[in-house]
C-alpha positions as CSV (number, residue, x, y, z in Angstrom):
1,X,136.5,64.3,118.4
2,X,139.1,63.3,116.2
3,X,137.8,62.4,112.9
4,X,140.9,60.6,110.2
5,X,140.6,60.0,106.2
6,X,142.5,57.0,104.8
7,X,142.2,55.4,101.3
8,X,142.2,52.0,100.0
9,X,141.7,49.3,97.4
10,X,140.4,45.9,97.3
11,X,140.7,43.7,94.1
12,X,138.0,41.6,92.9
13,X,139.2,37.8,92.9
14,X,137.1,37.9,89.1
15,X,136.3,41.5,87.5
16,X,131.8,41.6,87.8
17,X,130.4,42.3,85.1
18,X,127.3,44.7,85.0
19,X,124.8,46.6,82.8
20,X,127.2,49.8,83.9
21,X,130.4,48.2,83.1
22,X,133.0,45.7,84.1
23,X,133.8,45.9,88.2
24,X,138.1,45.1,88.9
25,X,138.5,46.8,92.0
26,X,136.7,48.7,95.1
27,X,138.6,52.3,95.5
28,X,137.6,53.1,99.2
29,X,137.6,56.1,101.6
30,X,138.0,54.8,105.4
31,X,136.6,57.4,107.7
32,X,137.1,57.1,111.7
33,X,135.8,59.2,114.1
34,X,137.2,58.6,117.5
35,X,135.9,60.5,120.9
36,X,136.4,59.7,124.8
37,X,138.9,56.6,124.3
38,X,135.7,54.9,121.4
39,X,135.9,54.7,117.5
40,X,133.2,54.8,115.0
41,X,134.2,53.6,111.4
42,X,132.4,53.9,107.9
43,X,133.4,53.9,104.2
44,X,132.5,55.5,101.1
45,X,133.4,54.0,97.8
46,X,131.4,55.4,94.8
47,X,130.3,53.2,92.2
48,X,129.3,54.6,88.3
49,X,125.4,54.1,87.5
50,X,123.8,55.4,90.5
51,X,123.7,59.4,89.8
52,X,126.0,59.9,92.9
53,X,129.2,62.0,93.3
54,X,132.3,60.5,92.2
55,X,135.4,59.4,94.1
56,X,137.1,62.5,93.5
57,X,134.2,64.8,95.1
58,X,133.6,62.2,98.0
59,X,137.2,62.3,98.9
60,X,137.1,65.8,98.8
61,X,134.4,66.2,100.8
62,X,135.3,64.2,103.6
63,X,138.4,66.0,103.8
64,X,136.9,69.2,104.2
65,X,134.3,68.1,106.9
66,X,136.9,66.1,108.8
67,X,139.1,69.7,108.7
68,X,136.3,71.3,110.0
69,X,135.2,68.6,112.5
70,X,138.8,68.3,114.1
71,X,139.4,72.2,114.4
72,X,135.8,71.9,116.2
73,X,133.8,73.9,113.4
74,X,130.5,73.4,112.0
75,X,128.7,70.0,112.5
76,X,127.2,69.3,109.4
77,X,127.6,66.7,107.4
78,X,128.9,66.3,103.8
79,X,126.5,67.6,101.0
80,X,127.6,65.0,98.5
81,X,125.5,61.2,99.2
82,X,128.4,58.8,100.1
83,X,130.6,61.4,101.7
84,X,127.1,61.8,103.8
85,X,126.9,58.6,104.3
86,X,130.4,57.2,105.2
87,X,130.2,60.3,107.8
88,X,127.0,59.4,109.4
89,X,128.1,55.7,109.5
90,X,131.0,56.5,111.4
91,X,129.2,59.2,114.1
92,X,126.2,56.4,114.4
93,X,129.1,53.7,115.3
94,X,130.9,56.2,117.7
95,X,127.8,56.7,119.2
96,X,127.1,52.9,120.0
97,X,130.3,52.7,121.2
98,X,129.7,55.1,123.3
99,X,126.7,54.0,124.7
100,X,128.2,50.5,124.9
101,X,125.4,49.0,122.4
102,X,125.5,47.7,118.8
103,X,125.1,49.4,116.0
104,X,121.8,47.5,115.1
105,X,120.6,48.2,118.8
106,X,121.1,51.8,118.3
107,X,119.0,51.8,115.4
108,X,116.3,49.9,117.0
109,X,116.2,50.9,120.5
110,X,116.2,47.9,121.7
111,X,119.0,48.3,123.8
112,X,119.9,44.7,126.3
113,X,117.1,42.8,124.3
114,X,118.2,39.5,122.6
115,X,119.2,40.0,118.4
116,X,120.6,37.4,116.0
117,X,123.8,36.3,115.9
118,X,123.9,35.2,112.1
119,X,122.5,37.1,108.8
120,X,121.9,35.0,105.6
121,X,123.5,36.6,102.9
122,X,123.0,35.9,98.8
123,X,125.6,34.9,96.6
124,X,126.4,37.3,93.5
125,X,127.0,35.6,90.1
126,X,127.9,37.3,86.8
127,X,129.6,35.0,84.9
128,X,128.3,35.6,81.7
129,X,129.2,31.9,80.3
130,X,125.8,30.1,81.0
131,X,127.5,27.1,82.3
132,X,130.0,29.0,84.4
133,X,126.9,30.7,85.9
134,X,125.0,27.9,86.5
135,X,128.4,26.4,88.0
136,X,128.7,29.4,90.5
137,X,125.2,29.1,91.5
138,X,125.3,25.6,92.2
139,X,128.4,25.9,94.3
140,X,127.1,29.1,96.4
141,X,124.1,26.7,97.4
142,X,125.6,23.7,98.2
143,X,127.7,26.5,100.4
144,X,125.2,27.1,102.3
145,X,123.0,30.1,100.7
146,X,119.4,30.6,100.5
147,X,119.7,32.8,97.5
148,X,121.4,33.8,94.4
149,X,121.9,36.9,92.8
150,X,122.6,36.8,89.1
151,X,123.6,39.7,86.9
152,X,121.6,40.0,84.1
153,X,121.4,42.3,80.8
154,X,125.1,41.9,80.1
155,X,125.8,43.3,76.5
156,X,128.6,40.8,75.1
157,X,130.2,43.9,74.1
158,X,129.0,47.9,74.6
159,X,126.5,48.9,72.3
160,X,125.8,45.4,71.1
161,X,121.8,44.2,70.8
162,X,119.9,42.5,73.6
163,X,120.0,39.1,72.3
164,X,116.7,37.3,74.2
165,X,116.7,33.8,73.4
166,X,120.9,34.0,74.9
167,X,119.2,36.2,77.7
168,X,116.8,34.0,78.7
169,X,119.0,30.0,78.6
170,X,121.5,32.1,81.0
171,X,118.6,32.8,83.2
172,X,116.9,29.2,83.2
173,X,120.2,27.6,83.1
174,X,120.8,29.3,86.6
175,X,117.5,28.6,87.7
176,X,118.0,24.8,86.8
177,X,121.0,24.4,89.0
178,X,119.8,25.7,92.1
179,X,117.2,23.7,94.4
180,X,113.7,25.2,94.3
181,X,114.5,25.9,98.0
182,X,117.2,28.4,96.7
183,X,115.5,32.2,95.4
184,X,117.2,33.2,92.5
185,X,116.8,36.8,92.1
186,X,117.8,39.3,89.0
187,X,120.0,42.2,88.8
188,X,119.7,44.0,85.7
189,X,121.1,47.4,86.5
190,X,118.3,49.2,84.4
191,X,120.2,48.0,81.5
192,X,116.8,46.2,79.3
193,X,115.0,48.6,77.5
194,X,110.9,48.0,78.0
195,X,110.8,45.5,75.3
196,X,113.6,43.4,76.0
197,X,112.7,43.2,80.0
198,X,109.2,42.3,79.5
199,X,110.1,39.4,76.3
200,X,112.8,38.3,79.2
201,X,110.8,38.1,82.3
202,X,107.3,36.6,80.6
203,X,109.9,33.9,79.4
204,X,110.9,32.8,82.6
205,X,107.9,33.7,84.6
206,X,107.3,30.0,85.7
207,X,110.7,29.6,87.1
208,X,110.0,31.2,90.4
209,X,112.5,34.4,90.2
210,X,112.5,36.1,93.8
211,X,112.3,39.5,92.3
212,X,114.3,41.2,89.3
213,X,116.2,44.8,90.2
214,X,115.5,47.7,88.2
215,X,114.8,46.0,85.4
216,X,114.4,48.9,82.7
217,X,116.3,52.7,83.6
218,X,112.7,54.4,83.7
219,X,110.9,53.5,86.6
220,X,107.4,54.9,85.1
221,X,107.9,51.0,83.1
222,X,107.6,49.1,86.0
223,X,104.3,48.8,87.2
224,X,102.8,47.8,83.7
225,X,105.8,45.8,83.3
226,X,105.2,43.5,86.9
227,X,101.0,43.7,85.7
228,X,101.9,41.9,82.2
229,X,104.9,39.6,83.1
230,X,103.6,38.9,86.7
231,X,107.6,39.7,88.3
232,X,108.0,41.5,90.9
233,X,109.9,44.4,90.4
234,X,112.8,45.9,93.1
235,X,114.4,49.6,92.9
236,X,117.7,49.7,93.5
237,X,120.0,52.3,91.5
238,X,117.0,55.0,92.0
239,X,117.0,54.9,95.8
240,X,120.0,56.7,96.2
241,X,120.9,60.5,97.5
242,X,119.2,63.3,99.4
243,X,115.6,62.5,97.4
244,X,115.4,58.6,97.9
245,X,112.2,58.8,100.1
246,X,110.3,61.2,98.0
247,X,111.6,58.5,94.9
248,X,110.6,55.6,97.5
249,X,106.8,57.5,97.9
250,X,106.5,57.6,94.4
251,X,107.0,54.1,93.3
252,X,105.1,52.7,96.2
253,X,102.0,55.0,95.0
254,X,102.4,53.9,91.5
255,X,102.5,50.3,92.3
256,X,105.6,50.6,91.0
257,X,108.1,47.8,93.6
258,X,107.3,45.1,95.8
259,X,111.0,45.2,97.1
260,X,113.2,48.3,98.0
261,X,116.8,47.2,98.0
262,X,118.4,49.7,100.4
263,X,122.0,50.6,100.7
264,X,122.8,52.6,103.7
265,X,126.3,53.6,101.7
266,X,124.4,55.6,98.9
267,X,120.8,56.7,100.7
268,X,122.4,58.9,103.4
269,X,123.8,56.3,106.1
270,X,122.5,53.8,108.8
271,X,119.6,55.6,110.4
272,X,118.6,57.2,106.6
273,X,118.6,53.6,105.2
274,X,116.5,51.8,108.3
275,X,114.2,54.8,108.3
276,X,113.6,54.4,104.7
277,X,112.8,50.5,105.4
278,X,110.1,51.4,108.0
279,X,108.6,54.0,105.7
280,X,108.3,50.6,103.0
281,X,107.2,48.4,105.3
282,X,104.1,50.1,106.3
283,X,102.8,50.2,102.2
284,X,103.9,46.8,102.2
285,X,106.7,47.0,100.7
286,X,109.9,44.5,101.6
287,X,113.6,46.0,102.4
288,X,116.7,43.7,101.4
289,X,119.6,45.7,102.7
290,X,123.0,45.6,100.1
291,X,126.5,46.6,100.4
292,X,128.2,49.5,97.8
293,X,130.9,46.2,97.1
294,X,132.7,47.9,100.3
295,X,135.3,47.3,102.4
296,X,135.0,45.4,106.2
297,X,133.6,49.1,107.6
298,X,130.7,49.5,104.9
299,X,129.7,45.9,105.4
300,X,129.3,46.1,108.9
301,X,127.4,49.7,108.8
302,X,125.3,47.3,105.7
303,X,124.9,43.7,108.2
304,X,123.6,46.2,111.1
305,X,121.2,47.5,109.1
306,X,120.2,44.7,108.0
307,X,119.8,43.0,111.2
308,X,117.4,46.2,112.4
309,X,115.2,45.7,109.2
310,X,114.4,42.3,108.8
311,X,116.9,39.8,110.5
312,X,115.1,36.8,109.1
313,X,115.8,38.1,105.7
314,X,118.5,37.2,102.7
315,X,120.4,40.3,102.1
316,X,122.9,41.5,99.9
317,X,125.4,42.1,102.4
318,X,127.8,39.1,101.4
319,X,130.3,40.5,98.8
320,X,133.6,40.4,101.0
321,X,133.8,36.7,99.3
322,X,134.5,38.6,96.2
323,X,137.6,40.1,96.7
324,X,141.4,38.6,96.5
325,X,142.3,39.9,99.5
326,X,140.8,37.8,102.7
327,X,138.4,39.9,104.5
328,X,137.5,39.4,108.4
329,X,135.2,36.6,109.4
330,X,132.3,38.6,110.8
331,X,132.2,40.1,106.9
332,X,132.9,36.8,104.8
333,X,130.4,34.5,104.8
334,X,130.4,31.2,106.3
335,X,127.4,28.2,105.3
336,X,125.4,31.4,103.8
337,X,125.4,33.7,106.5
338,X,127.7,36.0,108.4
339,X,128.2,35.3,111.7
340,X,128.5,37.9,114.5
């Protein structure tokens, strides 16, 4: 096996905004494994606000494991979560390739049997403007896509005061412009504290919001949070690294989630991420599968996954629409979906 590490960068057509800070541009770490005349390839690409390693240590790691895979040393894989990942991603696509079946196919097993061709995908909005918002929602359904994602809990400058009543105009705004066929779900990157996330979401609880992610940085606010504002509530940021099904357990016990959003990138890879969506599915407990914001490689590792899970799903697998630089068509969506 001959295993390479490259590096590159994709900029973002318009820097996204988040709880964690303004988003320009994807830094990314390519790794390709390639055995018996077949390549598997994966990404990692570290993003701040998750508790993961950062680019630095990734890189670093994949260099030393692709040293020691190439002079045919030890086997394991990366310590550090998205090296972990972007190594697994790229073994579990050698290993389709090797066995001449999808990724997806390899996860399920269901080698030969018939699998969807198309994914629908959600738009991402985080304009903070109301009316540019509202704008970039109505465009992304009128394109084709069953739901919207919008950023919320966007200080107007760091450190600055939640301001509620500004919060919540964005959000019905939004909501206004899309047809009720259209979910609108809510990213707030754990950055409302308990007070400002349950004023927020009892304000808008007659508009119909899909589901809001990580809505406050302590999970332990969640379940009494969904009780009183009625939402329901998805973890994102805290399913991440070596302990995300222990974390998964936990919520699902406290009543805690009615949505895990999974990203194979940051929970350990493909088969760490659909095993993690079986595990929710059997409390009940939905799976939307997202990208990291990667590169081509991560969002095909992130559309297989997603097709194992729940094909019939929106996921959150969409985001090579966000960058300047044209991505291929199997990872840019077309009408809403991406199309095999």
């Amino acid at each position: 096996m001959i295993v390479e590490i490259t590096q590159t960068e994709l900029a973002l057509r318009t820097p996204l905004r988040t709880a964690h800070g303004d988003i320009a541009a994807r830094a990314i770490i390519r790794v390709s494994a390639g055995d018996d005349g077949c390549t598997g390839r994966s990404e990692a690409a570290p993003l701040p606000g998750f508790g993961l390693e950062t680019y630095p240590e990734a890189l670093a790691e994949l260099q030393r494991w692709a040293d020691r895979r190439n002079a045919d040393g030890p086997a394991d894989l990366p310590r550090s979560p998205c090296a972990r990942a972007a190594a697994a991603g790229a073994l579990a696509n050698l290993d389709a390739a090797l066995e001449h079946v999808s990724l997806t196919e390899l996860l399920t097993g269901a080698a030969g049997e018939p699998h969807p061709r198309k994914l629908a995908v959600q738009a991402l909005v985080g304009h903070p403007d109301p009316a540019a918002a509202a704008a970039a929602a109505q465009r992304a359904a009128e394109a084709g896509h069953l739901a919207v994602k919008l950023k919320v809990a966007q200080p107007p400058e760091p450190g600055a005061a939640p301001d509620v009543a500004a919060e919540v105009a964005r959000i019905v705004e939004v909501r206004r412009a899309l047809p009720a066929a259209v979910a609108l779900r809510l990213d707030a990157n754990g950055g409302w504290d308990q007070s400002t996330a349950g004023r927020v979401l009892r304000s808008v609880s007659r508009l119909d919001i899909d589901f809001v992610e990580t809505p406050t940085p302590q999970p332990a606010d969640w379940a009494q949070l969904s009780r009183r504002t009625g939402a329901r509530i998805a973890a994102d940021e805290h399913l991440g690294g070596p302990d995300a099904a222990q974390v998964l357990d936990q919520l699902i016990d406290a009543g805690a989630i009615a949505v895990a959003v999974l990203k194979p990138a940051a929970v350990g890879g493909p088969q760490a991420a659909y095993e993690l969506a079986c595990r929710a599915s059997v409390s009940g407990v939905g799976s939307v599968v997202s990208s990291f914001l990667c590169g081509p490689d991560g969002l095909r590792v992130a559309r297989d996954v997603a097709l194992a899970v729940a094909p019939d799903a929106v996921h959150g697998v969409g985001t090579g629409a966000l960058f300047t630089e044209p991505l291929p068509d199997d990872v840019t969506p077309r009408g809403g979906y991406l199309v095999l």
